[in-house]
TORKOL-4160 file (C-alpha; in steps of 0.2 Angstrom, whole numbers, padded with zeros to 4 digits, m for minus):
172
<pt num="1" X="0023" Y="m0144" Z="0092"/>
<pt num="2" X="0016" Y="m0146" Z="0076"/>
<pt num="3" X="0027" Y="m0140" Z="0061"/>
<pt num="4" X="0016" Y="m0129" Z="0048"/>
<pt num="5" X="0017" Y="m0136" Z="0027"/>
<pt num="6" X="0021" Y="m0124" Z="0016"/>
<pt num="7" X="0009" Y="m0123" Z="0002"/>
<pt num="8" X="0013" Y="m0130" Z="m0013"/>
<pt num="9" X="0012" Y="m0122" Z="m0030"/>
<pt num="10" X="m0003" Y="m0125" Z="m0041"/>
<pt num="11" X="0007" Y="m0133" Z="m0055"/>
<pt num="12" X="m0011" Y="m0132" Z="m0065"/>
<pt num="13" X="m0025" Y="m0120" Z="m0068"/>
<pt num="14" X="m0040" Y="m0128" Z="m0057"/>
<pt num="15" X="m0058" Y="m0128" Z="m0062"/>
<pt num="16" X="m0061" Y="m0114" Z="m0047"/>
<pt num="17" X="m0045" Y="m0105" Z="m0052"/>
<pt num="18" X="m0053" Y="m0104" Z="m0074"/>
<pt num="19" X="m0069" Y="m0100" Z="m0065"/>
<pt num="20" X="m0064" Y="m0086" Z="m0053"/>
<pt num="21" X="m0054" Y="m0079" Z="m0067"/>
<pt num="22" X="m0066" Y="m0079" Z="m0081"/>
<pt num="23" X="m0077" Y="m0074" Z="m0068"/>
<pt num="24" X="m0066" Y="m0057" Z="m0063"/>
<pt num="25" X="m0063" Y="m0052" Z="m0080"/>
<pt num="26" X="m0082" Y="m0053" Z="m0088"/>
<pt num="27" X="m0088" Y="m0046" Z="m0074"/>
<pt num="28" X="m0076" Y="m0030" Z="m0073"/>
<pt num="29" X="m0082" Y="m0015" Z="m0079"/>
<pt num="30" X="m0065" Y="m0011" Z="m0086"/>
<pt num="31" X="m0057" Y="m0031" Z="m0089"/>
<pt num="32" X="m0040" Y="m0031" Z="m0087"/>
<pt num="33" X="m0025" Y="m0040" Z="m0078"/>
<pt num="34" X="m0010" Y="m0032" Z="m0069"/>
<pt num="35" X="0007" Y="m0042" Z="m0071"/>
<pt num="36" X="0021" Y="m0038" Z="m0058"/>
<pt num="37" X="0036" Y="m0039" Z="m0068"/>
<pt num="38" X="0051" Y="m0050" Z="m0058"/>
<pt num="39" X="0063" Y="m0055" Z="m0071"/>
<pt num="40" X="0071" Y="m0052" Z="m0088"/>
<pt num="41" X="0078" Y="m0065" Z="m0096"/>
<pt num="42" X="0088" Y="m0061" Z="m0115"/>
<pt num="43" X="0091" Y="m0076" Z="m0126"/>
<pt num="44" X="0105" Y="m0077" Z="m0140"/>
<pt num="45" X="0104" Y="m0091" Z="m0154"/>
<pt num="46" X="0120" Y="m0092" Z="m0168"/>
<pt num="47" X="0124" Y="m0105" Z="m0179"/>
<pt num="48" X="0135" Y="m0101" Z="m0193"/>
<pt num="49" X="0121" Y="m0095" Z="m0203"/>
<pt num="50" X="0110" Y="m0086" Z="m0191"/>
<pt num="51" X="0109" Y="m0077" Z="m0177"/>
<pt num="52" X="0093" Y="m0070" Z="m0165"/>
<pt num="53" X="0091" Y="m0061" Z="m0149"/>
<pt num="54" X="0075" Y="m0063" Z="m0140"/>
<pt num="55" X="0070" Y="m0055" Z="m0123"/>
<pt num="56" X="0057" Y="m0056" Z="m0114"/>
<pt num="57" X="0048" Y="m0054" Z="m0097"/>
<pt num="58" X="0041" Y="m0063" Z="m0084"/>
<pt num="59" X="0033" Y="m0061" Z="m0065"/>
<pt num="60" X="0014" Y="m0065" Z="m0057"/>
<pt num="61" X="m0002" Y="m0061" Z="m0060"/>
<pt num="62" X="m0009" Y="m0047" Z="m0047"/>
<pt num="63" X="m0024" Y="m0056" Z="m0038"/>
<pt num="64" X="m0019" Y="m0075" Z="m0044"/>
<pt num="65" X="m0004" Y="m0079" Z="m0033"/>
<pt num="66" X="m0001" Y="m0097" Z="m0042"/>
<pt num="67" X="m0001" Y="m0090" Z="m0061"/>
<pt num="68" X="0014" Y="m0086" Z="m0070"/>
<pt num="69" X="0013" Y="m0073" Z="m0080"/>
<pt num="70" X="0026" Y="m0070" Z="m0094"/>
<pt num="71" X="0027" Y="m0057" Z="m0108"/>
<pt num="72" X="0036" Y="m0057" Z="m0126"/>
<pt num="73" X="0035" Y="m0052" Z="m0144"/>
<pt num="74" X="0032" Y="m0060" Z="m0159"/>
<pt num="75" X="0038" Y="m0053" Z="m0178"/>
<pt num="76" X="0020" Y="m0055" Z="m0184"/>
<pt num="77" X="0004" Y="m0059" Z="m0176"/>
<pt num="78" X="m0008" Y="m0071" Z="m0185"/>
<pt num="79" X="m0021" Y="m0063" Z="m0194"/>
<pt num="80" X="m0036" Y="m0063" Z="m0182"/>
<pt num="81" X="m0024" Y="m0054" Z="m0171"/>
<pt num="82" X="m0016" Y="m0040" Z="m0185"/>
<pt num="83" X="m0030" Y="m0025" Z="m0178"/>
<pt num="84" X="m0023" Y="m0028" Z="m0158"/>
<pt num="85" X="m0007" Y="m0024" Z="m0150"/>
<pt num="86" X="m0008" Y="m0041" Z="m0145"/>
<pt num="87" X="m0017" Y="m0057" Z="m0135"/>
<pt num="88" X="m0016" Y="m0064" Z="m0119"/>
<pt num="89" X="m0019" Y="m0083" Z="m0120"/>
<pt num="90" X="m0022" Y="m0094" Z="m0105"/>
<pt num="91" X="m0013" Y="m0111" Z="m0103"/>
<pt num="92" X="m0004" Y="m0124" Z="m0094"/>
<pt num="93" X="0015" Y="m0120" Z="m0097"/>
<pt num="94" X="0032" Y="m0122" Z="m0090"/>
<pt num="95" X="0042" Y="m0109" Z="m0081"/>
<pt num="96" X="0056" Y="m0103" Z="m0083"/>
<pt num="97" X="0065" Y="m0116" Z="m0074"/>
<pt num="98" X="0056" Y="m0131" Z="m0082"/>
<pt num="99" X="0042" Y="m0131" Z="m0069"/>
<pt num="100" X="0024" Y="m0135" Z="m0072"/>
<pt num="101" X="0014" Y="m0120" Z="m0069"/>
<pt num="102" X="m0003" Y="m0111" Z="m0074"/>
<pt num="103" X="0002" Y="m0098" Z="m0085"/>
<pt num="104" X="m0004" Y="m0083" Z="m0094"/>
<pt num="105" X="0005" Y="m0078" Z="m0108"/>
<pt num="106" X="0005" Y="m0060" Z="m0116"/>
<pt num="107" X="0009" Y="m0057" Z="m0133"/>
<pt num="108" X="0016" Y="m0041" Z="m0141"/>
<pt num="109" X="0017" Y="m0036" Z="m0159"/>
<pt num="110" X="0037" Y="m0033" Z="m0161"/>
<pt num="111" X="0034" Y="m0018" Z="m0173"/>
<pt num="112" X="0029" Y="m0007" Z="m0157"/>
<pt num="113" X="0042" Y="m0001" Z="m0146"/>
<pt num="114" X="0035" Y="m0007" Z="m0132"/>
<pt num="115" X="0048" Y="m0021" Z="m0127"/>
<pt num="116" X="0062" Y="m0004" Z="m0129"/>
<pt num="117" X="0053" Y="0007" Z="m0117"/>
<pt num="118" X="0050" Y="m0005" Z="m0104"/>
<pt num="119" X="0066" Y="m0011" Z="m0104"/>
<pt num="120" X="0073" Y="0006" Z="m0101"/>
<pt num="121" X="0061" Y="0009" Z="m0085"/>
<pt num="122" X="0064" Y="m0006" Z="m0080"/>
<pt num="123" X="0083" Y="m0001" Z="m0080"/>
<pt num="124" X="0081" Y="0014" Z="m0071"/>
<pt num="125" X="0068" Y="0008" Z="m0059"/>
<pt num="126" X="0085" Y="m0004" Z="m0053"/>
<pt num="127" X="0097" Y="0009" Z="m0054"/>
<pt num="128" X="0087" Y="0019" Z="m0041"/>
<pt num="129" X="0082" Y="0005" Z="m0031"/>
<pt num="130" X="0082" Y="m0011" Z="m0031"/>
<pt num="131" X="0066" Y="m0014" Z="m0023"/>
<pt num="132" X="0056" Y="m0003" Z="m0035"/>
<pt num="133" X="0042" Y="m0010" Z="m0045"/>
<pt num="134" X="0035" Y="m0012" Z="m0063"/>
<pt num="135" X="0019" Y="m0016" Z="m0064"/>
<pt num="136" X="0008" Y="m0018" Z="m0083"/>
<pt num="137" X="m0010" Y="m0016" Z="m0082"/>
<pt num="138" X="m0017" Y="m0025" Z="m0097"/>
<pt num="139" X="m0034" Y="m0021" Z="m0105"/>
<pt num="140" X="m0043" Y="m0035" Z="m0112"/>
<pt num="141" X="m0059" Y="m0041" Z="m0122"/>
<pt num="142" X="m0067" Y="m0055" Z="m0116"/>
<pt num="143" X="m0079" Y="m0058" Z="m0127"/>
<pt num="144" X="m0073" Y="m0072" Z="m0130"/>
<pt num="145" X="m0074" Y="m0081" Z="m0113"/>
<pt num="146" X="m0093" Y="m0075" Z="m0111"/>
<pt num="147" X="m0104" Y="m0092" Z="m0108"/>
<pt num="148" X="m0091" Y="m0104" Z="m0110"/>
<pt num="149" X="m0087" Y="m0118" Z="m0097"/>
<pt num="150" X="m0071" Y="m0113" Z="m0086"/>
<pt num="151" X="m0065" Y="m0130" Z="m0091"/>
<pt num="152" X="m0067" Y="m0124" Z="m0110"/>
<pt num="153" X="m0056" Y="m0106" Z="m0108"/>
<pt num="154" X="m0037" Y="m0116" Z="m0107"/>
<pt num="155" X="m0028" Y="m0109" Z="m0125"/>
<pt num="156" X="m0041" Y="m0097" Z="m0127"/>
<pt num="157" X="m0034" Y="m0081" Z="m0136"/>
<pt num="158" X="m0041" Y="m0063" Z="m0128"/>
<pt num="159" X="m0035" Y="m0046" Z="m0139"/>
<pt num="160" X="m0028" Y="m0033" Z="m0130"/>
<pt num="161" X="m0036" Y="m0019" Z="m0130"/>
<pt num="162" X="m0023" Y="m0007" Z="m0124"/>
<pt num="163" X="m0006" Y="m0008" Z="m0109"/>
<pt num="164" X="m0001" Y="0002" Z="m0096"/>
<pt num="165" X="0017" Y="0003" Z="m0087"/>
<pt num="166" X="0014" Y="0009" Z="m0071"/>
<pt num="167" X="0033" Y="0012" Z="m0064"/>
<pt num="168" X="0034" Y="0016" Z="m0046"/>
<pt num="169" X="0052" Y="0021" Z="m0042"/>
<pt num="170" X="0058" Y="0027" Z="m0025"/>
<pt num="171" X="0072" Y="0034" Z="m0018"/>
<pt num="172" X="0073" Y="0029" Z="m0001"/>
């Protein structure tokens, strides 16, 4: 009797996992990614001379089961970015519980209201039932991954061209 492995987590982005998605978004005709939202997480800061709340989301990329996806806001973007909603940048991170993990991170100007409107969906997706979904379709150009090695795309910054909340709520 022989006792199957579970498969362990990619702690990195492979050579074949950069190529398949470099490959899948310059090869779409409408490039973008879908992120499956699983968690919320809200961090407060105070000293005795300032204070800062920060939230932000985090879940899986659709399509690329070992790549963790997360999503926040920043005050301003830098200047290449200004004319975007934001950029998608892909990396070698940590999770949220310290672990080693091929990552895409999704950047969001904070002067939108996005992060307020998904955060009431994403409240009354639980209300209703807890096993409802939120997923954000993500448009992006990538331009600027377009003849460049696989190996060469890690940190490598893609505008966003435009999101998408797609909330499926049911009630049974």
């Amino acid at each position: 009797m022989s006792k199957k492995k579970k498969k362990e987590r990619q702690s990195t982005w492979s050579i074949d996992m950069l190529e398949e998605f470099r490959d899948y978004l310059v090869k779409s005709i409408l490039p973008s990614i879908l992120f499956v939202i699983k968690e919320k997480v809200n961090r407060i800061y105070l000293t005795n001379t300032k204070h800062t709340y920060h939230s932000y989301f985090l879940g899986e990329l659709a399509g690329f089961e070992d790549v963790y996806c997360g999503i926040a806001s920043l005050d301003s973007l830098i200047e290449e970015y200004q004319g975007y909603i934001g950029y998608i940048e892909i990396l070698n991170g940590n999770s949220e519980r310290g672990e080693p993990v091929p990552m895409v991170r999704v950047v969001i100007n904070k002067d939108i209201t996005f992060f307020e409107s998904l955060s009431k969906m994403a409240i009354e997706s639980r209300l209703l039932n807890p096993n409802n979904l939120m997923e954000l379709i993500i448009g992006v150009d990538p331009s600027g991954l377009k003849g460049i090695p696989a190996e060469n795309i890690l940190n490598i910054k893609l505008p966003i061209k435009y999101i998408e909340i797609a909330q499926l709520i049911s009630f049974v």
